[in-house]
N, C-alpha and C positions, 0 to 999 in steps of 0.2 A: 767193703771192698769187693771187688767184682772176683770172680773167678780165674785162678790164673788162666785155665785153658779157653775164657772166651775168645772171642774176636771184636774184643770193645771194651780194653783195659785203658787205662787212662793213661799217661807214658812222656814222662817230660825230659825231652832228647837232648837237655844239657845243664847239667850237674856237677858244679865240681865238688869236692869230700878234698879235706885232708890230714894226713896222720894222727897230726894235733890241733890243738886250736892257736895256732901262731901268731897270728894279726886279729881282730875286732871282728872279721867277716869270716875266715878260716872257721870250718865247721868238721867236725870227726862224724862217719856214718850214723850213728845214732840220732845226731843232730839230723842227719836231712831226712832220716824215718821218722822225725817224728812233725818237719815241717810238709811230709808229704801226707801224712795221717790226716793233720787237720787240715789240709787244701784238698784231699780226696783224689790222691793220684800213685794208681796202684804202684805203676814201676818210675824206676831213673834211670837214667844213662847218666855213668857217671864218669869222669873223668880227673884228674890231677885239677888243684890251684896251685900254680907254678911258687915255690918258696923262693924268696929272695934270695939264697945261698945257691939258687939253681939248681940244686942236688934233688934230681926227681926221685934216685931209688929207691928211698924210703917211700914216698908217695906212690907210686907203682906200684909198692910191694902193698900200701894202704889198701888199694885197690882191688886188688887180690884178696886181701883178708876181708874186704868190705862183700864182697862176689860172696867171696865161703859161707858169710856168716846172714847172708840174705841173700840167701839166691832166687827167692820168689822178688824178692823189689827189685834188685840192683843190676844193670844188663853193662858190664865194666869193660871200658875201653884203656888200654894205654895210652902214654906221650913220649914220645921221644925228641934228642934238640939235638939238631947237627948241628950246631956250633959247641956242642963238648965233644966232636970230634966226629968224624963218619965213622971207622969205626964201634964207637963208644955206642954211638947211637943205632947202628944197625944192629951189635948184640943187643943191644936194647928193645929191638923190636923182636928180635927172638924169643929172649931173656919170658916177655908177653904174651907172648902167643906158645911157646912150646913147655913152659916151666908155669904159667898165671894162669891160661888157659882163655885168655880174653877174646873180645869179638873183634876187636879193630882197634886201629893204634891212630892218637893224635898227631899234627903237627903243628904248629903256630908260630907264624914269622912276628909275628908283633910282637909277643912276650918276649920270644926269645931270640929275636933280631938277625932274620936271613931273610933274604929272595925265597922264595917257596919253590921257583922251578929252577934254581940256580945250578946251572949244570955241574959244578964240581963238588958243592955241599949238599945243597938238600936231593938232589933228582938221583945220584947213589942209594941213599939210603931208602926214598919211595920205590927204587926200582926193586930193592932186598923186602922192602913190605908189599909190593903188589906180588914176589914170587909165593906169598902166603895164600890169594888168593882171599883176604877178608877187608871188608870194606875199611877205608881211610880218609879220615877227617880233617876238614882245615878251617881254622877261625881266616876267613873272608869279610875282610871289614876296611873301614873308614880310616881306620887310627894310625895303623902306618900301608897307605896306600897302594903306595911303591912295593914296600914288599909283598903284599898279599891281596893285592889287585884279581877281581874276577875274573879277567884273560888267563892271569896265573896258571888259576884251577882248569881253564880251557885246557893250557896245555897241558897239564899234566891227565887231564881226563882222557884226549886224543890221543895219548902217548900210549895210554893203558886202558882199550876201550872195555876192556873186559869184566874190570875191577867196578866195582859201584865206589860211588864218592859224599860226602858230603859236605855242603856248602854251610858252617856254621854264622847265622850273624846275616846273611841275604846283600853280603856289603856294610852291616851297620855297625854298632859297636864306636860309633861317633856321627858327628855331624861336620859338612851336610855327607849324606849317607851315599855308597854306590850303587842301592840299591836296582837302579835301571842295567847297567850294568852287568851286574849279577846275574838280572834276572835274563838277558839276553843271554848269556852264556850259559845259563842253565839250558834253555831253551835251545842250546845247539849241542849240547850234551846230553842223550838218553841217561848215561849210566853217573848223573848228580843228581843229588836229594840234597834239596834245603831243609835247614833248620833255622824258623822264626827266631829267633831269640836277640834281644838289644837291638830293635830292628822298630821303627814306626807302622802304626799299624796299615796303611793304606800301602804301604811294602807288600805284606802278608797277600794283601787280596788280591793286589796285581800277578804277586805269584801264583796264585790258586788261579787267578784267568788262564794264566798263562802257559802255565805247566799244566793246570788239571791238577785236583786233589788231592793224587795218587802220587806226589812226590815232595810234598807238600809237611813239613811235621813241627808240630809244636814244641817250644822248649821257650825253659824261665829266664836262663843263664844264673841258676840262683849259685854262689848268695849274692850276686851281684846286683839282681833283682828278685821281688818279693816271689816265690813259685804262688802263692795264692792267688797273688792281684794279676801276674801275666794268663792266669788259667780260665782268670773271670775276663780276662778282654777277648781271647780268645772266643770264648764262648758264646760272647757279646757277638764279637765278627760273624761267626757260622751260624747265627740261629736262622736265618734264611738259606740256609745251605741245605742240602737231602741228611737224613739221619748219615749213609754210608758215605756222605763227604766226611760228617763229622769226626766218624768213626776213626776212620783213616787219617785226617791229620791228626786227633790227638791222641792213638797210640798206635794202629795197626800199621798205620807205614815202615815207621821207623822201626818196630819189630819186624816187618820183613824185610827191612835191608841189612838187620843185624842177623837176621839169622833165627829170631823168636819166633815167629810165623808164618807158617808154611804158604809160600807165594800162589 
């Protein structure tokens, strides 16, 4: 394993961990330390797998305890859902950030079934998360379109130019994918970073044309996909790429938008 203080740790920007092992796919941290050991990949970004009871606090709180107890691997973000209420879900993002001590807090209209810039639901409780100041995440995908369409993230990036964002998914996460889309809208927003993840790979490249490297970051979506097998196609992509492309989509970026590596 590399060094944690390089600038060329390996870093797979979408993880989810959770409490127990509930469902077949459902993995507890130990689980993805030890699917990251043998795929060669120093850190995770991890995040909640949403439980069917929708009861995230426990997961949350997984997440925290996952941080404590690896904090060389694990770089922990929260989730919160405004449809348990604005605000249920704005203590929630405090609950994270002031008491967990996280980098950034989830949102995801598909799981959990809202408009993502819906003025009276969700764009409250973004507005209580960007007065943090720490970057904030949205699964941007195919599956429920309407809600989490990549203009979505436009607006709420223009809204809040200040905040850095991330685009998980590049649109995909189904087919056929929005990835053009996406990738336009990234391209009109300085302050979004993609994350590859459940996304086709001719996606991935058009992004790196398009944005440049430098916003660019890899991620497995495991356990929903193998983290080994997406790290080895990855790798497949960039081998005609400069070593500091490399570097940078698969870990240095996404550690400087979270805060791990000094910009």
């Amino acid at each position: 394993m590399t060094s944690n203080n390089s600038a060329s740790l390996i870093v797979d920007a979408d993880c989810h961990i959770s409490s127990s092992r509930f469902d077949s796919l459902a993995m507890v941290a130990e689980d993805l330390i030890e699917k990251m050991d043998r795929s060669g990949v120093d850190k995770a970004l991890i995040w909640l797998k949403p439980p069917y009871t929708k009861d995230i606090a426990p997961e949350n709180k997984a997440i925290q305890e996952a941080v404590k107890r690896f904090p060389e691997r694990f770089l922990g973000f929260g989730w919160t859902n405004p449809r348990l209420g604005v605000d249920q879900a704005k203590d929630t993002v405090t609950r994270c950030y002031e008491e967990y001590g996280l980098l950034g807090i989830k949102f995801n209209g598909a799981q959990d079934d809202y408009v993502i810039d819906d003025a009276e639901l969700a764009m409250p409780v973004i507005e209580h998360a960007a007065r943090f100041g720490k970057p904030i995440a949205f699964h941007i995908g195919a599956d429920f379109f309407e809600q989490t369409h990549p203009y979505r993230l436009g607006n709420i990036a223009a809204r809040f130019p200040e905040i850095k964002f991330i685009m998980i998914h590049i649109g995909g996460a189904a087919f056929p994918a929005l990835d053009r889309s996406a990738i336009e809208i990234a391209a009109q927003h300085d302050n979004i970073s993609v994350i590859g993840s459940a996304i086709h790979e001719r996606a991935i490249l058009k992004a790196i044309e398009v944005l440049g490297h430098e916003r660019v970051c890899f991620g497995s979506d495991m356990p929903f996909f193998l983290m080994h097998a997406r790290l080895a196609m990855y790798e497949a992509l960039l081998r005609d790429h400069s070593a500091e492309a490399r570097s940078a989509i698969l870990g240095d970026n996404i550690r400087r938008v979270v805060g791990d590596l000094a910009s």
